[in-house]
C-alpha positions in Angstrom: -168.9 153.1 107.4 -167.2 152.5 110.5 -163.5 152.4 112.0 -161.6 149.5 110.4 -158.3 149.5 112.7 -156.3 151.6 114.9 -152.8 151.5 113.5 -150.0 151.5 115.8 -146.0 151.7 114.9 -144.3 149.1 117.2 -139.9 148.6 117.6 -140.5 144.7 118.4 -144.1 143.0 117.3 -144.2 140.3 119.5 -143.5 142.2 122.7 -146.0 144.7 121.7 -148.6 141.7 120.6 -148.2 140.0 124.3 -149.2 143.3 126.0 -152.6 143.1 123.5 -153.0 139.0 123.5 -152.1 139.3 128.4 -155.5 141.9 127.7 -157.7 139.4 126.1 -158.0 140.4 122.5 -157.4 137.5 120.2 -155.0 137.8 117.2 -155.8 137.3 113.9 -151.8 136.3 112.9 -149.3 138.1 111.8 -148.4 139.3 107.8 -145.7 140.1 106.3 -146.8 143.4 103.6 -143.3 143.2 101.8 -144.8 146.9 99.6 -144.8 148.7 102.8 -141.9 147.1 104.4 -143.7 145.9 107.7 -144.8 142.8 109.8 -148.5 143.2 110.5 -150.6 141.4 113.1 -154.2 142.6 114.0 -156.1 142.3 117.2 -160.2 142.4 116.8 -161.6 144.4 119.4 -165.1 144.4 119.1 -166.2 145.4 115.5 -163.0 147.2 115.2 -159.2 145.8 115.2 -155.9 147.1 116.6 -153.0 146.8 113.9 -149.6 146.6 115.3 -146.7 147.6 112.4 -143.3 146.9 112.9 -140.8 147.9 110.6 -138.6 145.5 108.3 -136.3 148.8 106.7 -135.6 151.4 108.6 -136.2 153.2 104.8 -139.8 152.1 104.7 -142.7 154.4 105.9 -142.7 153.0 109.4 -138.9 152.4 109.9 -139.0 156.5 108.7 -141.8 157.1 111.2 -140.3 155.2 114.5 -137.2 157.1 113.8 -139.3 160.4 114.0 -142.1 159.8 116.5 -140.9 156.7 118.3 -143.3 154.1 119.2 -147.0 154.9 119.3 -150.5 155.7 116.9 -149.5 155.7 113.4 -153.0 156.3 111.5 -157.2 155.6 111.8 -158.6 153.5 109.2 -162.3 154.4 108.0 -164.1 151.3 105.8 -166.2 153.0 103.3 -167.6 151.4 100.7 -165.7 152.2 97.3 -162.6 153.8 98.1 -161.8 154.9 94.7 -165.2 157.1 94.7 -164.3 158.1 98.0 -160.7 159.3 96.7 -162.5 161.0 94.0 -164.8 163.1 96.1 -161.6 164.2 98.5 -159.9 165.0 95.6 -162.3 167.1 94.1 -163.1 169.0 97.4 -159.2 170.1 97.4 -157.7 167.6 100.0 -154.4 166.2 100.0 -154.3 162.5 98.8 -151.1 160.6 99.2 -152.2 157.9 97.0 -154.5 159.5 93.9 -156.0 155.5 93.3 -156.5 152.7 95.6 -153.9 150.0 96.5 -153.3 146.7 97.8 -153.1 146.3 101.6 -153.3 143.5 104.0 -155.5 140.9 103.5 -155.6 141.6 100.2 -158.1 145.0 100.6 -157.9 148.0 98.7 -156.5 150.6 100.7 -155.7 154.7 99.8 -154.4 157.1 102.6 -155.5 160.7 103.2 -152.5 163.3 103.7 -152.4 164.4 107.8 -152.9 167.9 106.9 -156.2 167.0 105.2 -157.6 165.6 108.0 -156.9 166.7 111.2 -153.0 165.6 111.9 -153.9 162.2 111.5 -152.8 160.1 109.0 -155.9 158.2 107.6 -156.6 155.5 105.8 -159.4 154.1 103.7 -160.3 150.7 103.1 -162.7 148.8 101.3 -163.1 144.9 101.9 -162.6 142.6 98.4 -165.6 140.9 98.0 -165.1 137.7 95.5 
């Protein structure tokens, strides 16, 4: 297992992505996740990437979260293996789930998310890559 991404709620994407691209990191495009309401666009740093989210309804999750918090980390995504076993173990130990089975996410990867109050304030995500 390791840390997938870093997710970070951004107002504008493209100012936010010249801050990342002026430090060096290249960028892996940008993608549009219509089911969340958000513009993506990762950065790869080292084994790990930076995901910027910007909002495209101020009703989705992160238009509802910029609103809140303002600009700034939105959630830590573990990769583990099978996400629906891992969902299944967290459920049965008693912690919150905010998604009880695995979903689509970007780049096509199942993805679940972990309540904040389960793990530590943050909100966490799990991931598992598609393999074809």
């Amino acid at each position: 297992m390791k840390i997938d991404h870093i997710g970070v709620a951004v107002e504008a994407l493209e100012a936010a992505a010249e801050f990342y691209r002026d430090l060096g990191l290249e960028s892996g495009g940008v993608e549009d996740i219509p089911s969340e309401s958000v513009r993506a666009a990762f950065f790869q740093a080292g084994e790990s990437r930076i995901e910027l989210l910007e909002s495209t309804d101020p009703e989705g999750p992160i238009g509802r979260f910029l609103a809140k918090r303002g600009a700034g980390l939105h959630h830590i995504c573990i990769e583990v293996p099978d996400v629906a076993a891992a969902l299944g173990a967290l459920g049965a130990k008693g912690y919150r789930l905010l998604d009880p089975s695995p979903r689509t996410g970007a780049g096509g990867r199942k993805v679940a998310f972990v309540h904040p109050k389960s793990s530590g304030g943050v909100l966490l995500e799990l991931t598992e890559e598609v393999r074809e």
